[in-house]
N, C-alpha and C positions, 0 to 999 in steps of 0.2 A: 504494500500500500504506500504510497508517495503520501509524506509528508511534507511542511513548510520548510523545513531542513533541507530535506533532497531540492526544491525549488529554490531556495536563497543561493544551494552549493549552484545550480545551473547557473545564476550568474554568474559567478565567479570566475569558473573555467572559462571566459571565453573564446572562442577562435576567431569569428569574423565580425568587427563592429564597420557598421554602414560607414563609408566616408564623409556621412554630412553630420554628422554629430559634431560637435565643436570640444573636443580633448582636450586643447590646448590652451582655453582661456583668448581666442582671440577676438572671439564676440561676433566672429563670422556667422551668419544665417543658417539655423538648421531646417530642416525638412518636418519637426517634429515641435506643432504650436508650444508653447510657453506655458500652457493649461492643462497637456499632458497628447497620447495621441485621440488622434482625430478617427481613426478605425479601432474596431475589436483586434485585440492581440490572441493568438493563441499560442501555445507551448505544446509539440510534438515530440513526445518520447520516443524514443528507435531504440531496439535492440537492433544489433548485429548477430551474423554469421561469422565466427571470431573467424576461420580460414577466410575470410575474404573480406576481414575488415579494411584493408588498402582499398578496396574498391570501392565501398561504402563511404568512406572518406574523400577519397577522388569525385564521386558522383554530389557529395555533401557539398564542398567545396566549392563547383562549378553549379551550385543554383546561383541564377541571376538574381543580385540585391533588388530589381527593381521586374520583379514577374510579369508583371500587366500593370494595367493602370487602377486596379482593383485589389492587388494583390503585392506587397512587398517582402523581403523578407528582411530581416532585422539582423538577425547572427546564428551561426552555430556554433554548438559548444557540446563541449565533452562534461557528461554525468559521471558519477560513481554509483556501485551499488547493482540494483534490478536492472536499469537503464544503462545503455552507453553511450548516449549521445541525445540532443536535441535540435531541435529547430523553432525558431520564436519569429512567428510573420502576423502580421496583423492584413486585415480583409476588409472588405465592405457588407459581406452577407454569407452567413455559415454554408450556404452551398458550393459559394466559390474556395472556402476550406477544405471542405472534404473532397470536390475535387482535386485541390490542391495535393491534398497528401492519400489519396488512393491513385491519383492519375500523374502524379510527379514523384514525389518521394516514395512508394511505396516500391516503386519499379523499380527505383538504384538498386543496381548489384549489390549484393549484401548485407540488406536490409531485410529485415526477417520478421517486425510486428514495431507497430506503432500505436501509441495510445496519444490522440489529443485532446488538449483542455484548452476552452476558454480560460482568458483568465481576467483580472481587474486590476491594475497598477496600484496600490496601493502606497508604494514609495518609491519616487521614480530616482536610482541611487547612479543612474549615468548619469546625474547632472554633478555629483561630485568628485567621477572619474579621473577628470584633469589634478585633483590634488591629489592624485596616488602615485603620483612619479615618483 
């Protein structure tokens, strides 16, 4: 059962953060209102198929940050635990999700079960990112 824990860990590990996030403190314009985001976020779990997790990672890897005009995807990141990986993309409407991750992610090589959740930002903690240098 996924607790708060195993979700705070998914931030932490992350692999890919969007390039329009403002890291650095230089007050450049992000992609992502000041009010918090503007679409539903969801959180996709992946197990892998450990003999072919390079490929699962490769295919992870090569999703487009910017899917459709409906559809973004935000990061991947490596879990611990039940889970080995996730994907965090926010939507415009839960049908364009589940096509997302039965009709995209579910096809990568070496992906073998996926659980996704909405979820609600409760504390949005990439805003404090830039002073973790």
């Amino acid at each position: 059962m996924l607790d708060s824990l195993h979700c705070a860990r998914a931030w932490l590990l992350i692999v890919k953060i969007p390039p329009s996030y403002d890291l650095n403190g230089t007050g450049a314009e992000t992609s992502v209102p000041k009010d918090g985001l503007s679409l539903p976020l969801y959180m996709t779990l992946l197990r892998t198929d450990r003999a072919r997790a390079k490929d699962a990672w490769k295919g992870l890897k090569a999703l487009p940050e910017n899917h459709s005009s409906n559809l973004r995807v935000w990061y991947v990141a490596s879990v611990f635990g039940e889970w080995d990986s996730c994907v965090w993309f926010e939507v415009d409407k839960p049908e364009h999700a589940m096509d997302f991750v039965q009709n995209e992610i579910s096809k990568i090589p070496g992906i073998i079960h996926t659980y996704t959740l909405p979820t609600t930002p409760i504390n949005e903690y990439w805003k404090h990112w830039q002073h973790w240098k």
